[in-house]
DSSP file (Angstrom, degrees, kcal/mol; ACC not computed):
  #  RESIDUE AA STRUCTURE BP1 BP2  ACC     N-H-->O    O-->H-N    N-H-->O    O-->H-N    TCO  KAPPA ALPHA  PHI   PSI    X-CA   Y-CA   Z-CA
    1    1 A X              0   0    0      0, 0.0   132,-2.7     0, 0.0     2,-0.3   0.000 360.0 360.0 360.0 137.2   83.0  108.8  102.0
    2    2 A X  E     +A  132   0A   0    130,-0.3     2,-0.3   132,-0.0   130,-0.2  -0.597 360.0 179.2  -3.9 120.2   86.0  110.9  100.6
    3    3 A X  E     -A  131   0A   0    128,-2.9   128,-3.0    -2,-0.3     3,-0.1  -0.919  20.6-130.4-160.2 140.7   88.8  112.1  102.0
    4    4 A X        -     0   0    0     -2,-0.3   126,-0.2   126,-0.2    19,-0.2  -0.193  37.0 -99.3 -86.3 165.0   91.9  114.1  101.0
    5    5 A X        -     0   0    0    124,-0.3     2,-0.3    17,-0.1    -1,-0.2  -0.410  43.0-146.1 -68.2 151.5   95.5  113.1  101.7
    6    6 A X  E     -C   21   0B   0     15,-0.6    15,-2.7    -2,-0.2     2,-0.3  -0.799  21.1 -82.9-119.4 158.8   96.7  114.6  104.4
    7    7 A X  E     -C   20   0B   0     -2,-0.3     2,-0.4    13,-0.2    13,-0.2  -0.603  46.3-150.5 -50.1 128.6  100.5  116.2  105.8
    8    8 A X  E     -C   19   0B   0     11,-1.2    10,-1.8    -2,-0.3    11,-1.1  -0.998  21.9-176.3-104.4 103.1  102.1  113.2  107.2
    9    9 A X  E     -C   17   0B   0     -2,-0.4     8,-0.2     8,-0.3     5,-0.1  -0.835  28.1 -98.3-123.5 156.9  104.1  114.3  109.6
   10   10 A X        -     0   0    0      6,-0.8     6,-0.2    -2,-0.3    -1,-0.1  -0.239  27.5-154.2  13.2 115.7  107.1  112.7  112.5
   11   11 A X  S    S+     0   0    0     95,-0.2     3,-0.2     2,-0.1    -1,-0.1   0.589 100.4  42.0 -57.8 -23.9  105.6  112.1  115.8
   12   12 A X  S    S+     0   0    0      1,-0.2     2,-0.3     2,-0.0    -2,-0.0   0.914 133.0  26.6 -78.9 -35.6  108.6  112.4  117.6
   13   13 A X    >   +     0   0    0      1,-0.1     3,-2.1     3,-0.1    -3,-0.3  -0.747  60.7 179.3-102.0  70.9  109.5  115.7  115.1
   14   14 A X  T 3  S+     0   0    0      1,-0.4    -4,-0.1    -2,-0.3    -1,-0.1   0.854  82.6  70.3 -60.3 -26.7  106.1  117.4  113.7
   15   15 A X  T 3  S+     0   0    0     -6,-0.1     2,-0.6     2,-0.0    -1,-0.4   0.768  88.8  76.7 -57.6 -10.9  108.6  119.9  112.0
   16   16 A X    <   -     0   0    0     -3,-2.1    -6,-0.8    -6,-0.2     2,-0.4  -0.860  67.0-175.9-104.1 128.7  109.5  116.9  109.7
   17   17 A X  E     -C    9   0B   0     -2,-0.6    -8,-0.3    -8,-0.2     3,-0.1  -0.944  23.5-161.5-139.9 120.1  107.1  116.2  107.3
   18   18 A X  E     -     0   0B   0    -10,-1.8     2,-0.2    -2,-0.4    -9,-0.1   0.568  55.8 -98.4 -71.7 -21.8  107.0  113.1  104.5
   19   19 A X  E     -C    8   0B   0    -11,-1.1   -11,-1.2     2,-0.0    -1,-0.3  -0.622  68.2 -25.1 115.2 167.4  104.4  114.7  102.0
   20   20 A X  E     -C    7   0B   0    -13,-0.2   -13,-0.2    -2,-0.2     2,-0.1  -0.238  62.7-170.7 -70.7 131.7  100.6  114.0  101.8
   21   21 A X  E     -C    6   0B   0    -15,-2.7     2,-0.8    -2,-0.3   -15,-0.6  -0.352  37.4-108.9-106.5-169.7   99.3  111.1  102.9
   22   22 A X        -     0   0    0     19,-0.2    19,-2.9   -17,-0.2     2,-0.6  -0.549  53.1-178.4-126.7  96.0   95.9  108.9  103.0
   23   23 A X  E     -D   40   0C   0     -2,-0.8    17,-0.3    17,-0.3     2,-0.1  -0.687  14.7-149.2 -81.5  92.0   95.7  109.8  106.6
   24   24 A X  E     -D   39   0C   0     15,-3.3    15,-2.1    -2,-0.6     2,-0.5  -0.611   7.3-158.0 -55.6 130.7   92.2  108.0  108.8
   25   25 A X  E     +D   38   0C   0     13,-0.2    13,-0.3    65,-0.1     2,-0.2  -1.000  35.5 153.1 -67.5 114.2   90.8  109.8  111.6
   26   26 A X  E     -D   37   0C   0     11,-2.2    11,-2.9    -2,-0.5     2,-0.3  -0.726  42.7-121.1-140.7 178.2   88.8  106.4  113.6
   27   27 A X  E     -DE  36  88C   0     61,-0.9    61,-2.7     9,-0.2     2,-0.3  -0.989  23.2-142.0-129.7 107.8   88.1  106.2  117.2
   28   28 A X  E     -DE  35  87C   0      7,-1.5     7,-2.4    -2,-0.3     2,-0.8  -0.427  20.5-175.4 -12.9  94.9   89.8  103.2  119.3
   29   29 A X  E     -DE  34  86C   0     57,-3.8    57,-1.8    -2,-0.3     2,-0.4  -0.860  21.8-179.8-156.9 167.8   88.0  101.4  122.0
   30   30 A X  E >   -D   33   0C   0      3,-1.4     3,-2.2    -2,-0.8     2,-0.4  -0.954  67.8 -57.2-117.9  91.3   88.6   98.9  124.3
   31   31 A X  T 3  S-     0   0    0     -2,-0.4    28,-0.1     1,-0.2    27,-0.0  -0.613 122.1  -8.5  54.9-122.5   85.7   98.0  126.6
   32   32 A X  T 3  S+     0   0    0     -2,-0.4     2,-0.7    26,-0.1    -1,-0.2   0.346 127.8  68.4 -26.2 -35.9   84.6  101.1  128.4
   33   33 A X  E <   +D   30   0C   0     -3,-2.2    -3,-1.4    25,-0.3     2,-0.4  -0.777  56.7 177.0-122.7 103.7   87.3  103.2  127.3
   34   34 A X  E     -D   29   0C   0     -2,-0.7     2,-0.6    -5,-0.2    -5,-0.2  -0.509  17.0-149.3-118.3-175.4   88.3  104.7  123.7
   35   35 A X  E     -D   28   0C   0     -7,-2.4    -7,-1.5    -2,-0.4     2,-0.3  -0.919  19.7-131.5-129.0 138.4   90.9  106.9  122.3
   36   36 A X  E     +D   27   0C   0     -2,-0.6     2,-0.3    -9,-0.2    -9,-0.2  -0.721  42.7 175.4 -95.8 123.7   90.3  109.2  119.1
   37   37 A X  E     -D   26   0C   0    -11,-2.9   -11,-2.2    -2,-0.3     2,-0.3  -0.994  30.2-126.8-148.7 130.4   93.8  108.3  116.8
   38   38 A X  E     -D   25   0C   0     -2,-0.3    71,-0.5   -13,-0.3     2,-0.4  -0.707  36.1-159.5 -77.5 121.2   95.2  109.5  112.9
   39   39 A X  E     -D   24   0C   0    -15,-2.1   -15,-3.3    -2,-0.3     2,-0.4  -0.953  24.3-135.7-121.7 135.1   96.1  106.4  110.5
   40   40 A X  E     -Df  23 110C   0     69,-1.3    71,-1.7    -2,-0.4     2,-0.6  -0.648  20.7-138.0 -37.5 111.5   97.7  105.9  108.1
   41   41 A X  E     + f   0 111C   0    -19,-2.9     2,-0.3    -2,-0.4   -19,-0.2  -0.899  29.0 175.1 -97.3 113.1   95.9  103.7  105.5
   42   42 A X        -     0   0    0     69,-0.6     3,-0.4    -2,-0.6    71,-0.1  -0.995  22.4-170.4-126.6 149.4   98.4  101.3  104.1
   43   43 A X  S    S+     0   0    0     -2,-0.3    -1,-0.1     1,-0.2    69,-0.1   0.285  85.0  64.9-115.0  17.6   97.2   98.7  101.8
   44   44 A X  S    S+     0   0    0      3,-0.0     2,-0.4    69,-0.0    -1,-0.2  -0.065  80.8  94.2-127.1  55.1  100.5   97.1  102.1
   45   45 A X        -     0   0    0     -3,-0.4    68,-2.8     1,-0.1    69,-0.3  -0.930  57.2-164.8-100.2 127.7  100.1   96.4  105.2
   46   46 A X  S    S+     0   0    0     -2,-0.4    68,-5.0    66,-0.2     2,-0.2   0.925  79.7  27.6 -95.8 -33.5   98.6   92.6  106.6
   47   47 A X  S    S-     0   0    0     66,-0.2     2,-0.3    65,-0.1    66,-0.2  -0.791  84.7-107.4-113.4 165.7   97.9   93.8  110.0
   48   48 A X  E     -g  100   0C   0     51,-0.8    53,-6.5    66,-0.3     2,-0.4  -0.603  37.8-156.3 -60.2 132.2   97.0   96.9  112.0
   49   49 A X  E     +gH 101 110C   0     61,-2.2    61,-2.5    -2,-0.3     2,-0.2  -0.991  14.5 177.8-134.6 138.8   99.9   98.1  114.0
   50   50 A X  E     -g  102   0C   0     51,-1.1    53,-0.6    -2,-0.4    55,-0.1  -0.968  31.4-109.2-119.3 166.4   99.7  100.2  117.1
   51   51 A X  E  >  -g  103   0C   0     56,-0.3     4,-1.7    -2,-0.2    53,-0.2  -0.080  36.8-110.0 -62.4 164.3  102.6  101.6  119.7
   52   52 A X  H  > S+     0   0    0     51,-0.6     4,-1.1     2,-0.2     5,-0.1   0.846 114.3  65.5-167.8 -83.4  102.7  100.0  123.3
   53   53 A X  H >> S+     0   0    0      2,-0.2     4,-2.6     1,-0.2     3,-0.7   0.715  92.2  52.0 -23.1 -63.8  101.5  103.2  124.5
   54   54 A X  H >> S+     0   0    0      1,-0.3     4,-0.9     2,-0.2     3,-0.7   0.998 106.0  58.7 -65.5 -68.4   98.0  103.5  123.0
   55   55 A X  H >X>S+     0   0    0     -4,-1.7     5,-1.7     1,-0.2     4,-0.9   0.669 103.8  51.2 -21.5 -39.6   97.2  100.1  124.4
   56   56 A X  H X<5S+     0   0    0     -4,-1.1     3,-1.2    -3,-0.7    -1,-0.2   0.943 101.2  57.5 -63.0 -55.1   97.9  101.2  127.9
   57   57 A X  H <<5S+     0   0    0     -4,-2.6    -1,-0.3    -3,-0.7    -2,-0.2   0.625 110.7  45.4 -68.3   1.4   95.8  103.9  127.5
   58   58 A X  H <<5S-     0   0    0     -4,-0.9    -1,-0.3    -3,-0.8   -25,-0.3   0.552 116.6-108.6 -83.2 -21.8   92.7  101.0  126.5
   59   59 A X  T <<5 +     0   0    0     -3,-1.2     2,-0.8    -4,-0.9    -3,-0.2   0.866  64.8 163.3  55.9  63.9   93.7   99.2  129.2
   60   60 A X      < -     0   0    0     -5,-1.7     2,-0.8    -6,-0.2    -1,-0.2  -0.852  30.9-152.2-100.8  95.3   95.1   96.6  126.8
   61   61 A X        -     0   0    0     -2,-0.8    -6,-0.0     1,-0.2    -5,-0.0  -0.863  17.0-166.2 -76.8 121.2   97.6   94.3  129.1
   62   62 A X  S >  S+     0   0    0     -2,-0.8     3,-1.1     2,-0.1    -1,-0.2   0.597  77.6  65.9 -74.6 -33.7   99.7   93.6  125.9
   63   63 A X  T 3  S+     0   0    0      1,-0.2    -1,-0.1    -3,-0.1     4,-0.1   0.556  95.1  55.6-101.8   2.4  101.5   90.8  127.7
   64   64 A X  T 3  S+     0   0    0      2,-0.1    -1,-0.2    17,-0.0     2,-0.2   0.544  97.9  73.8 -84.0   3.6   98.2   88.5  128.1
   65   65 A X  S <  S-     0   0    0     -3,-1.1     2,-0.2     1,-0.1    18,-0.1  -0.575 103.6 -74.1-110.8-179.6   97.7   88.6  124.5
   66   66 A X  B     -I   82   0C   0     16,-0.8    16,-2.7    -2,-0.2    -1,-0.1  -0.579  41.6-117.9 -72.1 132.4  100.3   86.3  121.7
   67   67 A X        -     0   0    0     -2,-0.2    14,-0.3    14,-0.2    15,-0.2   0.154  39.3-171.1 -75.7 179.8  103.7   87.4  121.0
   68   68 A X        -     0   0    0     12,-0.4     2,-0.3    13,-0.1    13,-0.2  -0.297  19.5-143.0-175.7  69.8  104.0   88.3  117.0
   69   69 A X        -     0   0    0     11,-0.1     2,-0.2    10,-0.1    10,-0.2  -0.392  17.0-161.1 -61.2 118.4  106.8   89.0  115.1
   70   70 A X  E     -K   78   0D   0      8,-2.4     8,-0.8    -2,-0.3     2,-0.6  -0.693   6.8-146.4 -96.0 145.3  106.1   91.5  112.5
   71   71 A X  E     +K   77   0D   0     -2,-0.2     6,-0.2     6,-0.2     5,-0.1  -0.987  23.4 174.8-131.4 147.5  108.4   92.0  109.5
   72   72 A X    >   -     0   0    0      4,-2.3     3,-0.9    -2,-0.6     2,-0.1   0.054  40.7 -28.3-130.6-158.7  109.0   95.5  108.0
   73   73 A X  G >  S+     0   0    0      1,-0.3     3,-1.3     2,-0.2    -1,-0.2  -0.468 125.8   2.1 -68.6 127.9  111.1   97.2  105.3
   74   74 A X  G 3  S-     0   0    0      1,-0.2    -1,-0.3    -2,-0.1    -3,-0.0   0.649 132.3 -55.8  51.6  27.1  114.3   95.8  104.3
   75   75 A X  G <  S+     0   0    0     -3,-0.9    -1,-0.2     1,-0.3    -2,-0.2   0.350  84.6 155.3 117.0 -12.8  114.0   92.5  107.0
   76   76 A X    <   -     0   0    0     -3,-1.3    -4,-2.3    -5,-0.1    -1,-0.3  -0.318  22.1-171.3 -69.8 133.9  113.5   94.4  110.0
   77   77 A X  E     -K   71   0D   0     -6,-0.2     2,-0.3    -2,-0.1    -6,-0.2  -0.531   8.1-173.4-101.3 170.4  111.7   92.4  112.5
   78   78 A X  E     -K   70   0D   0     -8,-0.8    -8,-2.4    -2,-0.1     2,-0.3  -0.954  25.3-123.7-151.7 161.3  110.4   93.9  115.5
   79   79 A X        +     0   0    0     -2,-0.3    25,-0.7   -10,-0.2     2,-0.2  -0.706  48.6 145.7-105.1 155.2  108.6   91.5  118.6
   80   80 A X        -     0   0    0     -2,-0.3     2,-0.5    23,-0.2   -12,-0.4  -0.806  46.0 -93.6-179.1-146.7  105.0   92.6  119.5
   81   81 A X        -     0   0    0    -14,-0.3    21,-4.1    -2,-0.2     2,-0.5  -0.955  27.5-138.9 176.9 122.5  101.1   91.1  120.7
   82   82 A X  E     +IJ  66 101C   0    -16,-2.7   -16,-0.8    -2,-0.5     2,-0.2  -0.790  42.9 141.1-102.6 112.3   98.1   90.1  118.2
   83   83 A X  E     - J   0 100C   0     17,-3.1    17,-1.4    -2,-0.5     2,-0.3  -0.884  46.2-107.1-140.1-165.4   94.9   91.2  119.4
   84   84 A X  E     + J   0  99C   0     15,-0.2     2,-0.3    -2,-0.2    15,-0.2  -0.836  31.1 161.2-111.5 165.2   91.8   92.5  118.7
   85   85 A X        -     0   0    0     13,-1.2     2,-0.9    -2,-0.3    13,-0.5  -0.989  35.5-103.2-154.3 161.6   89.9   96.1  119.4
   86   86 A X  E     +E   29   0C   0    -57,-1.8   -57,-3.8    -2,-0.3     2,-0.5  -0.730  35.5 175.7 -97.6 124.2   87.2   98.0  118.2
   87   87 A X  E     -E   28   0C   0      9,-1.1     9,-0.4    -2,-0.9     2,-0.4  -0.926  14.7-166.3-141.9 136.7   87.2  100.7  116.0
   88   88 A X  E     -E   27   0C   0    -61,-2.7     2,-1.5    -2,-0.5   -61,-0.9  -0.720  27.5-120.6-106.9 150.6   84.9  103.1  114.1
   89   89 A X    >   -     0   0    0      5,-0.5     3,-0.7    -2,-0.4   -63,-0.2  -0.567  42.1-102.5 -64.5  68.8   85.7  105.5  111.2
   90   90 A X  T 3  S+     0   0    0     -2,-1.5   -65,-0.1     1,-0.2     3,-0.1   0.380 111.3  25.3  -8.3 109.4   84.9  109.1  112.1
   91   91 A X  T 3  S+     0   0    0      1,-0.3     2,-0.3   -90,-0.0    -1,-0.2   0.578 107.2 100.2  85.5  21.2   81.7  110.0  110.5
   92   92 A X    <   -     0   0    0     -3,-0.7    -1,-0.3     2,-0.1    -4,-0.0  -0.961  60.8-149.6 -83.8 132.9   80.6  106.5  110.4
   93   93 A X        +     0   0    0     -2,-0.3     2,-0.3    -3,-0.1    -5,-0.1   0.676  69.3  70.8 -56.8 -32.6   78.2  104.7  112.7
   94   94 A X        -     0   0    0     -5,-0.1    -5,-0.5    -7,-0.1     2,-0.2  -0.636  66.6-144.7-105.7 127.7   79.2  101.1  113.0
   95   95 A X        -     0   0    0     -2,-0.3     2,-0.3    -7,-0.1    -7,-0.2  -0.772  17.3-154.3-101.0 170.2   82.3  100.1  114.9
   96   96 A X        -     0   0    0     -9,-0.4    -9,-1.1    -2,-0.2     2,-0.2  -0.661  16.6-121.0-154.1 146.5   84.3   96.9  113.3
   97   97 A X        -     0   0    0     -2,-0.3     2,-0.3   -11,-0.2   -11,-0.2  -0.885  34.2-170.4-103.9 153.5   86.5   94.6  115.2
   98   98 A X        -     0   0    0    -13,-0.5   -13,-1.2    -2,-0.2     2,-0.3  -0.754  26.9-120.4-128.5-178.2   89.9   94.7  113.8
   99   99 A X  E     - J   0  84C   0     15,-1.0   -51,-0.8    -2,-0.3     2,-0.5  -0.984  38.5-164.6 -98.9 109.3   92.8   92.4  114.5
  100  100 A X  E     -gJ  48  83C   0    -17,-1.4   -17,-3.1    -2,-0.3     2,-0.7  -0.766  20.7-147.8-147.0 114.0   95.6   94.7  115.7
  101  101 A X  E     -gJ  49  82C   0    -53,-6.5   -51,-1.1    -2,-0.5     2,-0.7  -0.842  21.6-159.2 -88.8 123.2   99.4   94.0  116.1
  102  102 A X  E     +g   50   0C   0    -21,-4.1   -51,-0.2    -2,-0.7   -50,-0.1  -0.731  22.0 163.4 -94.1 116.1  100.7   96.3  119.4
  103  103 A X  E     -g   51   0C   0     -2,-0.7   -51,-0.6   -53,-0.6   -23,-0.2  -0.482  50.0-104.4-120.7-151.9  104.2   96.8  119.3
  104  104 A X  S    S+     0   0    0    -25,-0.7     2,-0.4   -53,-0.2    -1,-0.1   0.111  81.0 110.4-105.0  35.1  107.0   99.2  121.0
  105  105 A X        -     0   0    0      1,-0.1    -2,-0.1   -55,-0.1   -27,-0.0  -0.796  55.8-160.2 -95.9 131.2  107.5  101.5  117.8
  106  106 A X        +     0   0    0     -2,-0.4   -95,-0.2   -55,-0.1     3,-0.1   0.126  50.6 129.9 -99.4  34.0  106.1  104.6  118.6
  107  107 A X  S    S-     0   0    0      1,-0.1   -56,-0.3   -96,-0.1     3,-0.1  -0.261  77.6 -56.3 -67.7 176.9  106.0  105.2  114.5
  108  108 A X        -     0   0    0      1,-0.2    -1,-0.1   -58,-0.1   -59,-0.1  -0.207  63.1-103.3 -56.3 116.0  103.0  106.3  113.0
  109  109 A X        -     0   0    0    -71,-0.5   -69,-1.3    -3,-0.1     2,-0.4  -0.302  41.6-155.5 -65.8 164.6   99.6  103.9  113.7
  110  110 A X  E     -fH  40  49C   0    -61,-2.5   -61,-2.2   -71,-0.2     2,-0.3  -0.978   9.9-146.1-137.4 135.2   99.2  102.0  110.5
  111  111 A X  E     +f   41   0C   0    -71,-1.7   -69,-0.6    -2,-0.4     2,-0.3  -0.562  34.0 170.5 -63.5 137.2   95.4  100.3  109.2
  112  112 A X      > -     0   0    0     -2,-0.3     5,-1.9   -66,-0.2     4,-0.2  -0.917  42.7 -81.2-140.8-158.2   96.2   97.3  107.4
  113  113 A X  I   >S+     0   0    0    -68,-2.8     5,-0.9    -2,-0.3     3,-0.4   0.995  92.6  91.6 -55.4 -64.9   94.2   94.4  106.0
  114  114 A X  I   5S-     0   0    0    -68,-5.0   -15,-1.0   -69,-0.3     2,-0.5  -0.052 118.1 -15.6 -34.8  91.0   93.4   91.9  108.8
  115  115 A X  I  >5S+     0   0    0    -17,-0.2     4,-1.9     1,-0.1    -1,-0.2  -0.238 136.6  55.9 119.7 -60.5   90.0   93.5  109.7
  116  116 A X  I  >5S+     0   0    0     -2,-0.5     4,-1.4    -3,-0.4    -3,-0.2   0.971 104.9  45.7 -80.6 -59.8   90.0   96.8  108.2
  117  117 A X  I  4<S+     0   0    0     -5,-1.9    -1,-0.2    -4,-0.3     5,-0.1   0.629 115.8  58.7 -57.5  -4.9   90.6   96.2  104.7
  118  118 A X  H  4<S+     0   0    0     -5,-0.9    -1,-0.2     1,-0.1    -2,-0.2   0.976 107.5  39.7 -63.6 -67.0   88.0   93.5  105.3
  119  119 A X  H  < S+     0   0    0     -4,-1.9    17,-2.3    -6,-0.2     2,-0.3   0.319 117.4  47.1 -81.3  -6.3   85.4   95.5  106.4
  120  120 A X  E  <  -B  135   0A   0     -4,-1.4     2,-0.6    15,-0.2    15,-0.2  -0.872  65.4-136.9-128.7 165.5   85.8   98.5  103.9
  121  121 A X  E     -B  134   0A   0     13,-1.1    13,-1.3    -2,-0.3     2,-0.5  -0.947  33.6-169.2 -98.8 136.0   86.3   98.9  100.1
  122  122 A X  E     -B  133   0A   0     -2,-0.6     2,-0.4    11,-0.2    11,-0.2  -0.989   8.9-173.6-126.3 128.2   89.2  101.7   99.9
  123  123 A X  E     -B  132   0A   0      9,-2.0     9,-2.9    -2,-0.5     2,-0.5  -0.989   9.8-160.1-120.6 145.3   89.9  103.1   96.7
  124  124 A X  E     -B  131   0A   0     -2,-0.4     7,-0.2     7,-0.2     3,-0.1  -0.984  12.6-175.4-145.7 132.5   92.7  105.3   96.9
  125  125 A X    >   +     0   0    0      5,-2.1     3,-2.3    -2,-0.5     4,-0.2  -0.258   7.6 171.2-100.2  42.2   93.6  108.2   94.1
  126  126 A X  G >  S+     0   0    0      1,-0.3     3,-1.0     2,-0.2    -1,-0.1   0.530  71.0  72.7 -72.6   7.5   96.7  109.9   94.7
  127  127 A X  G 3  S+     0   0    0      1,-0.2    -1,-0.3    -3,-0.1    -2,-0.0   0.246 110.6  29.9 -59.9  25.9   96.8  111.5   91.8
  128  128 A X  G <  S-     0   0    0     -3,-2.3    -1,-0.2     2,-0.1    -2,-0.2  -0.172 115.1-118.6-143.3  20.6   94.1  113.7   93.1
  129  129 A X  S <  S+     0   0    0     -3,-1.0     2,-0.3    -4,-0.2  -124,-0.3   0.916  79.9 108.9  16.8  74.9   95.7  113.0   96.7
  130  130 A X        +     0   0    0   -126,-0.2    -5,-2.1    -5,-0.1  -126,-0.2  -0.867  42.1 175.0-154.3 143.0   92.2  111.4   97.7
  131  131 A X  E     -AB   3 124A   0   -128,-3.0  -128,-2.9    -2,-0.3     2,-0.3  -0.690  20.1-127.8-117.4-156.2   90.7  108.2   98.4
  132  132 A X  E     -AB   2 123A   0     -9,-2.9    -9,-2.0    -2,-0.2     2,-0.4  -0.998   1.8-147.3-163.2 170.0   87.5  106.9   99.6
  133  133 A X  E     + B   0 122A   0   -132,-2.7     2,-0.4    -2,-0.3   -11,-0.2  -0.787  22.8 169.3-119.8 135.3   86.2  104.7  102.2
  134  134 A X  E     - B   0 121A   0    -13,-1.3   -13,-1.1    -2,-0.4    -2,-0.0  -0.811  28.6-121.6-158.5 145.0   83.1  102.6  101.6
  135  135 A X  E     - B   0 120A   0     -2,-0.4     2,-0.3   -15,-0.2   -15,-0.2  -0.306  20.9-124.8 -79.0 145.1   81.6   99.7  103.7
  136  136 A X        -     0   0    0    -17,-2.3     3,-0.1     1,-0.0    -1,-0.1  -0.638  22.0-122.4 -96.6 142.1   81.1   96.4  102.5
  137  137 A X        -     0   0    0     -2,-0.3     3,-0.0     1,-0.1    -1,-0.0  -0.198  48.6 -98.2 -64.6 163.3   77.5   94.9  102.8
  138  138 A X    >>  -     0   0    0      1,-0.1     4,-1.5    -3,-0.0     3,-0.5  -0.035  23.8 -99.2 -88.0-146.9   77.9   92.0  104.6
  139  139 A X  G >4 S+     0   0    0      1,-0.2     3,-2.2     2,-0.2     2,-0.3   0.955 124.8  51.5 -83.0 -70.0   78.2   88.1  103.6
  140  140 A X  G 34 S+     0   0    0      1,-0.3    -1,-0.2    -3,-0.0    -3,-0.0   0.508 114.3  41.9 -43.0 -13.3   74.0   87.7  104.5
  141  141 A X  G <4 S+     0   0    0     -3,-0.5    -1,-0.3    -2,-0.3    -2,-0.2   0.488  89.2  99.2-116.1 -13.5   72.7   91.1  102.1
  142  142 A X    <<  -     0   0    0     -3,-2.2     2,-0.4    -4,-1.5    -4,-0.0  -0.423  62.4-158.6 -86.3 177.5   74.7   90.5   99.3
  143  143 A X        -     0   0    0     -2,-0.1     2,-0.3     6,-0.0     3,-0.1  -0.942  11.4-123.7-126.7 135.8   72.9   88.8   96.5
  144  144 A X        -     0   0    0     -2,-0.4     5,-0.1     1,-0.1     4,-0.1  -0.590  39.0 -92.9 -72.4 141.2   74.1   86.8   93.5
  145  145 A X    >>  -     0   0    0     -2,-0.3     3,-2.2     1,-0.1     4,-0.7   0.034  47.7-109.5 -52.7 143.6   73.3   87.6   90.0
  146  146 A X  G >4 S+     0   0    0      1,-0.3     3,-0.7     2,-0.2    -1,-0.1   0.803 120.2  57.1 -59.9 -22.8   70.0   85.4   89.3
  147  147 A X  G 34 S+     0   0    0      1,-0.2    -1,-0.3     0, 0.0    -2,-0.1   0.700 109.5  52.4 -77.7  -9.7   72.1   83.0   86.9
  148  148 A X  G <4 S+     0   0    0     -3,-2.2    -1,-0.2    -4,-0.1    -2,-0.2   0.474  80.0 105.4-101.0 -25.9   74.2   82.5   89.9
  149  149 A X    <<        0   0    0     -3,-0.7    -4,-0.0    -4,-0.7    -6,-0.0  -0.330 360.0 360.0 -85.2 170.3   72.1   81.5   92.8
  150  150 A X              0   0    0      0, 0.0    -1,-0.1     0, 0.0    -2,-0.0   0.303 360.0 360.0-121.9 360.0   71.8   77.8   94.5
């Protein structure tokens, strides 16, 4: 699936705006309960990070899961809690479990590898501000080239 970069904007300031980005619409959930949330696809990212906040609103107790130090741009560290959640890609079917750092930044949720980059092939085009999204068969359909097999 295809999808354009989008305005990337502040959350605390919407007036503020960074330029296009390659901006996810997915759906969160937690048990029972999800939450519909805009990502950021960064592919230099290792884990998924979301804010404090969102957790609460899964009913994520944050402080039952393992502490985590994440390290950011120029050295900055911030303390946070490695878990997992489930999340599907608007206008996909299949939800994914992802492994998902929550910390207290209330920046911008971020996609990274652990889990996401796993589960998708992302090719990303910004000179045509687009990428695309595509799912990877799993380990058990793909097949090796005949020369190949055991």
């Amino acid at each position: 699936m295809k999808f354009k970069y989008r305005a990337f904007k502040n959350l605390a300031n919407p007036k503020i705006e960074y330029g296009k980005m390659p901006l996810l619409r997915v759906i969160l959930k937690n048990g029972l309960k999800t939450f519909p949330l805009e990502c950021l696809v960064d592919s230099g990212a290792s884990t998924s990070l979301i804010s404090y906040d969102i957790a609460a609103i899964l009913d994520i107790d944050v402080t039952a899961l393992t502490v985590q130090e994440y390290e950011g741009i120029g050295n900055t560290t911030v303390t946070g809690y490695i878990g997992k959640l489930e999340l599907k890609v608007e206008g996909f079917d299949e939800w994914i479990t992802i492994e998902t750092g929550f910390t207290p930044n209330d920046d911008f949720p971020v996609l990274g590898h652990s889990g996401f980059f796993d589960a998708y092939e992302i090719t990303f085009r910004t000179y045509q501000q687009k990428f695309e999204l595509k799912r990877k068969p799993d380990k058990k359909s793909r097949l090796k080239p005949k020369g190949l097999r055991n």
